[in-house]
C-alpha positions as CSV (number, residue, x, y, z in Angstrom):
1,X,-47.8,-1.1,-59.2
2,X,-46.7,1.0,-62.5
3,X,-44.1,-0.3,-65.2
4,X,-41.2,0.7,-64.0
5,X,-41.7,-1.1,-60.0
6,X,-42.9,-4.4,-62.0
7,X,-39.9,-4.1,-63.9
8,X,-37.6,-4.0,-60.6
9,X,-39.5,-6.0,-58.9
10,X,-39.1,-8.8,-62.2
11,X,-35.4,-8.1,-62.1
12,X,-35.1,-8.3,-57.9
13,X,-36.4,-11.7,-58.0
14,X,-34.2,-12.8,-61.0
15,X,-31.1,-11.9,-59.4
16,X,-32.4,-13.8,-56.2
17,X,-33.3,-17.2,-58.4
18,X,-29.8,-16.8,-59.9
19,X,-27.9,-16.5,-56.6
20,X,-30.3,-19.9,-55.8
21,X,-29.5,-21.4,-58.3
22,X,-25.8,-20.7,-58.0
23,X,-25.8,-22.1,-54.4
24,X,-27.9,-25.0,-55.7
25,X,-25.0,-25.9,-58.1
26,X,-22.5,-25.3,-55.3
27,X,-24.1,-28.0,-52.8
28,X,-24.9,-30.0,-55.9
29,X,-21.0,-29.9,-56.6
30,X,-20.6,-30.3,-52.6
31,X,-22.1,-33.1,-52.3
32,X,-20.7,-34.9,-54.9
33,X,-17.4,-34.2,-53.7
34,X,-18.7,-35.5,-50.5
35,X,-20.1,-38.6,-51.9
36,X,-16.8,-39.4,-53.2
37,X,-15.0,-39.1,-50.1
38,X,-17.5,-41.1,-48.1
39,X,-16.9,-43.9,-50.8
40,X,-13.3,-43.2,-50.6
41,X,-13.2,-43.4,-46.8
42,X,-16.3,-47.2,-46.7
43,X,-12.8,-48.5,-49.3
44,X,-10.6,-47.5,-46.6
45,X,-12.5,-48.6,-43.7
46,X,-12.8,-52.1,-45.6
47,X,-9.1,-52.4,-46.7
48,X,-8.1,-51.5,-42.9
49,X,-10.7,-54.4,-41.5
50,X,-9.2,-56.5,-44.1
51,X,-5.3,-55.9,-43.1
52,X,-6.2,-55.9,-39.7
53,X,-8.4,-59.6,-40.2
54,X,-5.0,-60.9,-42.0
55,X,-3.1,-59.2,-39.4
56,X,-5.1,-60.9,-36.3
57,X,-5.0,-64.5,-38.3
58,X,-1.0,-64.6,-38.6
59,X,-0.6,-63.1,-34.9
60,X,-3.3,-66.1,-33.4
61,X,-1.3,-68.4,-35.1
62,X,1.7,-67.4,-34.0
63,X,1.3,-67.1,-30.8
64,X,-1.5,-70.0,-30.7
65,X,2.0,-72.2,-32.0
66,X,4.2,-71.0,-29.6
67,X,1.9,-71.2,-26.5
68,X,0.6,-74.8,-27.7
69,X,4.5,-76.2,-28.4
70,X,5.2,-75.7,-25.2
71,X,1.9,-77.0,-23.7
72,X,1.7,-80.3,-25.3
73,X,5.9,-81.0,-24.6
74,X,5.3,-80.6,-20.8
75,X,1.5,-81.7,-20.8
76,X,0.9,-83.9,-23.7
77,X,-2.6,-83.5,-25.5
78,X,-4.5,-82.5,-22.1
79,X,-4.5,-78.7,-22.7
80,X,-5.5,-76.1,-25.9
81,X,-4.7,-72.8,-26.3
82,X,-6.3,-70.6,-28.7
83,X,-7.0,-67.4,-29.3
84,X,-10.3,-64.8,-30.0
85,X,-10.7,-61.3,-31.1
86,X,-13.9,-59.7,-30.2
87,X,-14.7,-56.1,-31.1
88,X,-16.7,-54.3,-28.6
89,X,-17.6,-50.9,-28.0
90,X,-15.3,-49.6,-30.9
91,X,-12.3,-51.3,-29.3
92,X,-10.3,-54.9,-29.8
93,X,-10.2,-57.8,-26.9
94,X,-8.0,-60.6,-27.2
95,X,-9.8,-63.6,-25.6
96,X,-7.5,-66.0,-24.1
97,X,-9.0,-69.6,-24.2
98,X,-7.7,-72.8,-22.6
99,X,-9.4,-76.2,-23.5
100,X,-8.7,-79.2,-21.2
101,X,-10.2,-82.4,-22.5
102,X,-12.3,-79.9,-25.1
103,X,-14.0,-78.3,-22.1
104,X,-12.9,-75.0,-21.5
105,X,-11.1,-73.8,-18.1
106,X,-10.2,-70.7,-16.3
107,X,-6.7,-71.9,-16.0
108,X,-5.5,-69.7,-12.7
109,X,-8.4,-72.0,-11.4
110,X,-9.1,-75.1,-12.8
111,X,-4.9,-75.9,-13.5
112,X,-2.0,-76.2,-11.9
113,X,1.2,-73.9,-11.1
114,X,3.1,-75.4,-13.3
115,X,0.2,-75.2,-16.1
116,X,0.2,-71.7,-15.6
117,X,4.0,-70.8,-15.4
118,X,4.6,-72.5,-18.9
119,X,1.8,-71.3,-20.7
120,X,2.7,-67.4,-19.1
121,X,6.2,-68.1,-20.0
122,X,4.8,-69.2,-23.7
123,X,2.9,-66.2,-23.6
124,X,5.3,-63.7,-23.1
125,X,8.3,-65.2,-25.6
126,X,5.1,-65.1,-28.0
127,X,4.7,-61.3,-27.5
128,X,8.0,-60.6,-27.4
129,X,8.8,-62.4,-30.7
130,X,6.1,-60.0,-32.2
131,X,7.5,-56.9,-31.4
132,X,11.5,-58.3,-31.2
133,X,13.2,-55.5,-29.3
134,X,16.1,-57.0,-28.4
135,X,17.3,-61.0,-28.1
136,X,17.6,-61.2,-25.2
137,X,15.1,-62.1,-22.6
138,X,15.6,-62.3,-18.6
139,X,13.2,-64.9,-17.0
140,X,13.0,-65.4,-13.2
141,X,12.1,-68.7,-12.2
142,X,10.5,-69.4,-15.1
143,X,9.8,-72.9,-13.6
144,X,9.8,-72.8,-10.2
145,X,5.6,-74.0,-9.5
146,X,6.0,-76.8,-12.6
147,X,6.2,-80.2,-10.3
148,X,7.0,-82.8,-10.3
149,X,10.5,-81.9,-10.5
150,X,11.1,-84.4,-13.4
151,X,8.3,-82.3,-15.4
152,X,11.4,-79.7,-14.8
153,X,14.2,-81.0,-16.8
154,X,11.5,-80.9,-19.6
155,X,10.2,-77.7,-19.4
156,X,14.0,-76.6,-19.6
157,X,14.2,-78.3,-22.8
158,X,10.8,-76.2,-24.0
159,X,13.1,-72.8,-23.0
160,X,16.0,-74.3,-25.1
161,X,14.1,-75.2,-28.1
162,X,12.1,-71.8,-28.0
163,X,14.9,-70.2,-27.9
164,X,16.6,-71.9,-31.0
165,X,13.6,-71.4,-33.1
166,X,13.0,-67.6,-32.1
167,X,16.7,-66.9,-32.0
168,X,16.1,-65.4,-28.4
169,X,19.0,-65.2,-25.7
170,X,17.5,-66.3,-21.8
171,X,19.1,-64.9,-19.0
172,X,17.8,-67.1,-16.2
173,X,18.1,-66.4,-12.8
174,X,17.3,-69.5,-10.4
175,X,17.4,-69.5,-6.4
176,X,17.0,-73.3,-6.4
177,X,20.1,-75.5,-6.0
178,X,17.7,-78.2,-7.4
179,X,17.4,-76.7,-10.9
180,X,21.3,-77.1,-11.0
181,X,21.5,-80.2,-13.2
182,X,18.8,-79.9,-15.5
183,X,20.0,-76.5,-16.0
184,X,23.7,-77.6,-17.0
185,X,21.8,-79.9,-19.5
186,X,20.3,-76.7,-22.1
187,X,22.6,-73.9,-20.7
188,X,25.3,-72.7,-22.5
189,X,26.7,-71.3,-19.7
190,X,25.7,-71.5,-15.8
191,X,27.1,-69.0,-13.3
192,X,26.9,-69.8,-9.8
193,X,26.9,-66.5,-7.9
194,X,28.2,-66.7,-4.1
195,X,28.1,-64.2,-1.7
196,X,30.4,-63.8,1.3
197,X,32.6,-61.5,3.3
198,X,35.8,-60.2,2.6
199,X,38.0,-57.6,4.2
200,X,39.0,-54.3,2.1
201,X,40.9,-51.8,3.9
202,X,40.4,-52.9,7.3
203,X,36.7,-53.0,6.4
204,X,34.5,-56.1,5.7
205,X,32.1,-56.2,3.0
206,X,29.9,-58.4,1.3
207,X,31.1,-59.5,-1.8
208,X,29.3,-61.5,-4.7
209,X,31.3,-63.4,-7.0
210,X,30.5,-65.7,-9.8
211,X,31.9,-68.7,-10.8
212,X,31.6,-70.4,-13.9
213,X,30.2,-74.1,-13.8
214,X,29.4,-75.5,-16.8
């Protein structure tokens, strides 16, 4: 190899160490941009875990207080609700839990109708007051399975008191002619809705009126 091929051959591999060296201080730069963002994105993930943990305490409390008012009126001290998040799989359970006598129950099992009608009831007024779409709330013999009937009158005062301390308007539609007084003692207004015939036009139809009664 003479001079001149040493020479640019020198120069060829200069101009290559430079162009590595430039990349090198391009990834160099790269990756500490990259670093940053990864430590920018660990400080999101925990603030977001944190808001969500703060989030998850006030929402099992509130619903843990709304569910357990309702159970301990109607069935004092003999049932617990509470309330479990469990992350699994990259997704978030709620984990319903009902203690009876600090043992815990499957409740469509292990409890009665009427155990199950006011803690669903509890349930859902929970949920709603979380979200609070409207006031108003229609409820379809909300008590019907809760026996015996005297446990009635005082699940009807649960409805009422829930519904002064969420600020929630019932509508509550009730087939049973048995629910009539207890009702009259929470409602502010009961309408008794009859149906019969009545002749239009030379025609009979049937007709559905309501009255007021209390």
């Amino acid at each position: 190899m003479n001079t001149i091929e040493y020479r640019n051959k020198l120069s060829e591999s200069k101009g290559k160490l430079s162009l590595l060296q430039n990349q090198l201080d391009e990834n160099k730069v790269l990756l500490e941009v990259n670093k940053r963002k990864l430590i920018a994105i660990e400080e999101a993930q925990i603030f977001i875990q944190q808001v969500a943990k703060a989030t998850q305490e006030q929402l099992i409390f509130h619903v843990e207080d709304v569910v357990n008012l309702a159970l301990n009126s109607l069935f004092p001290d003999e049932y617990v609700f509470s309330m479990k998040f469990d992350i699994k799989y990259g997704k978030t359970s709620a984990n319903l839990i009902f203690m009876k006598e600090g043992f815990p129950i499957d409740i469509l099992k292990a409890a009665g109708g009427g155990v199950v009608d006011i803690a669903s009831l509890a349930l859902r007024i929970a949920v709603w007051s979380l979200s609070k779409s409207e006031d108003v709330l229609i409820l379809d013999e909300p008590v019907r399975n809760i026996q015996p009937a005297s446990l009635q009158a005082t699940a009807w005062e649960i409805i009422k008191r829930l519904s002064k301390r969420l600020h929630l308007q019932f509508i509550i539609v009730s087939n049973s002619s048995n629910n009539g007084e207890a009702i009259n003692q929470v409602a502010d207004k009961v309408y008794l809705i009859k149906k019969g015939k009545e002749t239009i036009r030379d025609e009979e139809w049937d007709i559905s009126r309501a009255e007021v009664i209390g």
